[in-house]
C-alpha positions as a Markdown table, in Angstrom:
| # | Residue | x | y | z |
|---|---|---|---|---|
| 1 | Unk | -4.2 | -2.2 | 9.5 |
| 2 | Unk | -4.3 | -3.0 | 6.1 |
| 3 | Unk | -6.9 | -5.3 | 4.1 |
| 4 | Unk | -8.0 | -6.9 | 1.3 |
| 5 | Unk | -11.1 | -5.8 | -0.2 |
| 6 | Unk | -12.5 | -9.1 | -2.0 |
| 7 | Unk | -15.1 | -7.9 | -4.1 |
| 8 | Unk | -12.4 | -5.6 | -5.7 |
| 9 | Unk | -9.7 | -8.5 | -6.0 |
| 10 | Unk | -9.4 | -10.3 | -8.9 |
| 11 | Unk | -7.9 | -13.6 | -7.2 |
| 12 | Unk | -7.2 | -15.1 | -10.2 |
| 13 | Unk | -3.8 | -14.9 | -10.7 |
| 14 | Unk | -0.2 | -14.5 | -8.4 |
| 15 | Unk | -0.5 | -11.8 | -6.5 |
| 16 | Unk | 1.5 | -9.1 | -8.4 |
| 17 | Unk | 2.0 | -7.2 | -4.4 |
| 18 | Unk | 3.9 | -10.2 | -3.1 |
| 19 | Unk | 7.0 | -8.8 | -4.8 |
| 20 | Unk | 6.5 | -5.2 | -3.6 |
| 21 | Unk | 6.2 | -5.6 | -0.4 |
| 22 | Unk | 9.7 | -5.1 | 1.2 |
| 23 | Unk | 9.6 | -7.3 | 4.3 |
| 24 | Unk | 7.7 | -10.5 | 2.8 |
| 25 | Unk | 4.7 | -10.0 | 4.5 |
| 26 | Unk | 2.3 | -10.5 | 1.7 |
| 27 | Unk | 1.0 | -14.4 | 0.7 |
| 28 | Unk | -1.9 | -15.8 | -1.3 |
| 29 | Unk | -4.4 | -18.4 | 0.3 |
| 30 | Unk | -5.1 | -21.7 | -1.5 |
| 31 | Unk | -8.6 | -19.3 | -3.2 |
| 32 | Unk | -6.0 | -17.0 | -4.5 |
| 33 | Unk | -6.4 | -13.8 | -2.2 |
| 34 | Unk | -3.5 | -12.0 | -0.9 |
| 35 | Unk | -2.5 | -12.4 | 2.8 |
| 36 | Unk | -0.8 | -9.6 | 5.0 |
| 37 | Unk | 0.6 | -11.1 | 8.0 |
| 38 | Unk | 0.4 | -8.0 | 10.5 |
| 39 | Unk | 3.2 | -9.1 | 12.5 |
| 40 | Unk | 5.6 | -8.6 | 9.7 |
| 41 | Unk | 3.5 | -5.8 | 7.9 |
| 42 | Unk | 5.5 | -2.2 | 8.7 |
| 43 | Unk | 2.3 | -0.4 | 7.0 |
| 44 | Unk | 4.6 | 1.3 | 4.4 |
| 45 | Unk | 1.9 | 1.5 | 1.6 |
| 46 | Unk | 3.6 | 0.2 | -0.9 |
| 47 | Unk | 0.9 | -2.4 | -1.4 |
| 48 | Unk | -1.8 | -0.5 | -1.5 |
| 49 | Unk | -0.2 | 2.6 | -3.7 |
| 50 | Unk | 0.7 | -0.3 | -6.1 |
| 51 | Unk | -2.1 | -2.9 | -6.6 |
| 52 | Unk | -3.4 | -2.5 | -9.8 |
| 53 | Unk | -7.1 | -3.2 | -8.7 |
| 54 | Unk | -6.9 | -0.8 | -5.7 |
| 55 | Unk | -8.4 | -4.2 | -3.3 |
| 56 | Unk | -5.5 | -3.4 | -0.8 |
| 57 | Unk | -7.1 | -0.9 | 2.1 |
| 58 | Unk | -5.6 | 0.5 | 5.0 |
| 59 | Unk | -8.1 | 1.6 | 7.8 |
């Protein structure tokens, strides 16, 4: 299942992951941190190969 790591994210900005994720299953809550919705989340990786601050985790 993959995370978020908040001390690692900057949350300060749009999400740069909500674009690379190819089924839409990435958000941002109203503090700024991205949101996986498992239920739509295929675990492909792309999010967490691609965010620059390497806050996205899969465990």
């Amino acid at each position: 299942m993959i995370h978020v790591d908040k001390n690692l994210c900057p949350h300060n900005h749009v999400c740069p992951l909500i674009k690379v994720c190819p089924v839409g299953a990435i958000s941002q809550n109203q503090e700024g941190y991205p949101i996986v919705a498992h239920d739509l989340c295929i675990e492909c990786g792309q999010c967490v190969a691609n965010c620059p601050m390497k806050a996205m985790k899969n465990n």
